[in-house]
C-alpha positions as CSV (number, residue, x, y, z in Angstrom):
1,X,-61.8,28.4,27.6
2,X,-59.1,27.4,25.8
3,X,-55.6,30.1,26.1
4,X,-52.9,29.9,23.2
5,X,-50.0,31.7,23.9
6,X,-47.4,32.7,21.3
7,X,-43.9,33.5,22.0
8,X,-41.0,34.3,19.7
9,X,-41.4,37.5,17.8
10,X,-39.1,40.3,17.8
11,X,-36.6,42.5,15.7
12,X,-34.8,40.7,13.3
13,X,-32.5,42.3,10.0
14,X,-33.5,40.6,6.3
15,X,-32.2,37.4,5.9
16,X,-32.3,35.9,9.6
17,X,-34.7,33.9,11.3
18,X,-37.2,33.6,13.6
19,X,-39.4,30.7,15.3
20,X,-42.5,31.1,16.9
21,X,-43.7,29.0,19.5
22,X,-47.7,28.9,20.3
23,X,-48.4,26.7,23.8
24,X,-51.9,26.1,24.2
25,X,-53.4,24.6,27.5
26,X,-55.5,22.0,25.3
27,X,-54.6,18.9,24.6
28,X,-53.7,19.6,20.4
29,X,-53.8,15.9,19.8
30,X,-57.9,16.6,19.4
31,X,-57.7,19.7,17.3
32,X,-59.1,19.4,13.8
33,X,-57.1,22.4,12.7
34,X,-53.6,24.3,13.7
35,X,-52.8,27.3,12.1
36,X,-50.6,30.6,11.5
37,X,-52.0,33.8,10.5
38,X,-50.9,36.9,10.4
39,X,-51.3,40.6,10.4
40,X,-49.9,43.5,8.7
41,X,-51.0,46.9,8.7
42,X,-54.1,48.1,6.9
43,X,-54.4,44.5,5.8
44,X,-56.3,41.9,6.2
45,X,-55.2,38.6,7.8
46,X,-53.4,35.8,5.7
47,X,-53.3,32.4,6.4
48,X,-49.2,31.4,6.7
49,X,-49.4,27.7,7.1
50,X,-51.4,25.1,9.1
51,X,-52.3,21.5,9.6
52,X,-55.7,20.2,9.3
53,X,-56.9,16.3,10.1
54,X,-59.7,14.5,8.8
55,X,-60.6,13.1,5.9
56,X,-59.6,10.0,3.7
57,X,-56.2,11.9,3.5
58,X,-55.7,13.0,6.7
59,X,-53.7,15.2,7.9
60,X,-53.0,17.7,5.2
61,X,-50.0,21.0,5.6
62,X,-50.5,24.2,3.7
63,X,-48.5,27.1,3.2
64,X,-48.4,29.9,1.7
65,X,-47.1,31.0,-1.7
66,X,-45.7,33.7,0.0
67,X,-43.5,31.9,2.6
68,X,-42.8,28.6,0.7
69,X,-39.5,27.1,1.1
70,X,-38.9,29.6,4.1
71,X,-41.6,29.1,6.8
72,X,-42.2,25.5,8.1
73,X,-44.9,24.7,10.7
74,X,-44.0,21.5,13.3
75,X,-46.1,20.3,16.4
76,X,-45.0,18.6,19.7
77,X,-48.1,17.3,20.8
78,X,-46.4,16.2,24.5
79,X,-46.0,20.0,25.0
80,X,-49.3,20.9,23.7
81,X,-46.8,23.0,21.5
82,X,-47.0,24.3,17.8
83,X,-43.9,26.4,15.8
84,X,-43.6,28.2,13.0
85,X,-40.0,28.4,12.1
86,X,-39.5,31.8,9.8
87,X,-35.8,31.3,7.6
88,X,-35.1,34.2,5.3
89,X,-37.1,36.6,6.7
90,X,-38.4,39.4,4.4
91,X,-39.0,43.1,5.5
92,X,-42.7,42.3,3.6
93,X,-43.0,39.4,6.9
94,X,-43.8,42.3,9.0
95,X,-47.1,41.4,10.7
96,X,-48.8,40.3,14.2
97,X,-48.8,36.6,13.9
98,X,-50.9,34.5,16.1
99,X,-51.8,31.1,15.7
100,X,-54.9,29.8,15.8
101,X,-56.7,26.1,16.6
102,X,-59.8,24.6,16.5
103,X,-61.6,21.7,18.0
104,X,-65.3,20.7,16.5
105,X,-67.0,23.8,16.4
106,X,-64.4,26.1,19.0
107,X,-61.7,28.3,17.0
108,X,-59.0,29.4,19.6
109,X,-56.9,32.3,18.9
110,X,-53.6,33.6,20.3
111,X,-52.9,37.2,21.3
112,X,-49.8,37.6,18.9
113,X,-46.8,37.8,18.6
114,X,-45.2,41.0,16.6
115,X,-42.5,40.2,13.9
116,X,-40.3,42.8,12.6
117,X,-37.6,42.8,9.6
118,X,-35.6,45.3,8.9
119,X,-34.4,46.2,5.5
């Protein structure tokens, strides 16, 4: 069973920053997916950014309307370790985020991590 473990989350006013680390004990060079999400009350979860692999193009990144040109996603495959690096941080970035990775047919999911901004 794979165990993703995200770190990083905590109080933070508008305008400052935030990154989220997610360590997973699987080797993330085989995943075909790595992904944010995240959670904020009485909604549903959102899809902040992720990589997926395959394909005649490869590895593709997506992110969201939402958070482009403040959120970027990185990887460090040697730690088995995926960020999400939050700039500008909105009071509407309130959520649980977890992150999230799949290999073949196995989705793994974090426990999350809880971001708060302040207005």
């Amino acid at each position: 069973q794979e165990q993703l473990v995200e770190s990083g989350g905590g109080l933070v006013q508008a305008g400052g920053s935030l990154r989220l680390s997610c360590v997973v004990s699987k080797d993330i060079f085989s995943a075909n997916s790595m992904a944010w999400y995240r959670q904020a009350p009485e909604k549903s979860r959102e899809l902040v950014a992720a990589y997926t692999y395959g394909g005649v193009s490869g590895e593709s990144i997506f992110i969201a309307d939402s958070v482009k040109g403040r959120f970027t996603i990185s990887r460090d495959p040697p730690k088995n370790t995926m960020y999400l690096q939050m700039n500008s941080l909105r009071p509407e970035d309130t959520a649980v985020y977890y992150c999230s990775m799949k290999w073949g047919s196995k989705t793994g999911w974090g426990q999350g991590t809880q971001v708060t901004v302040s207005s």
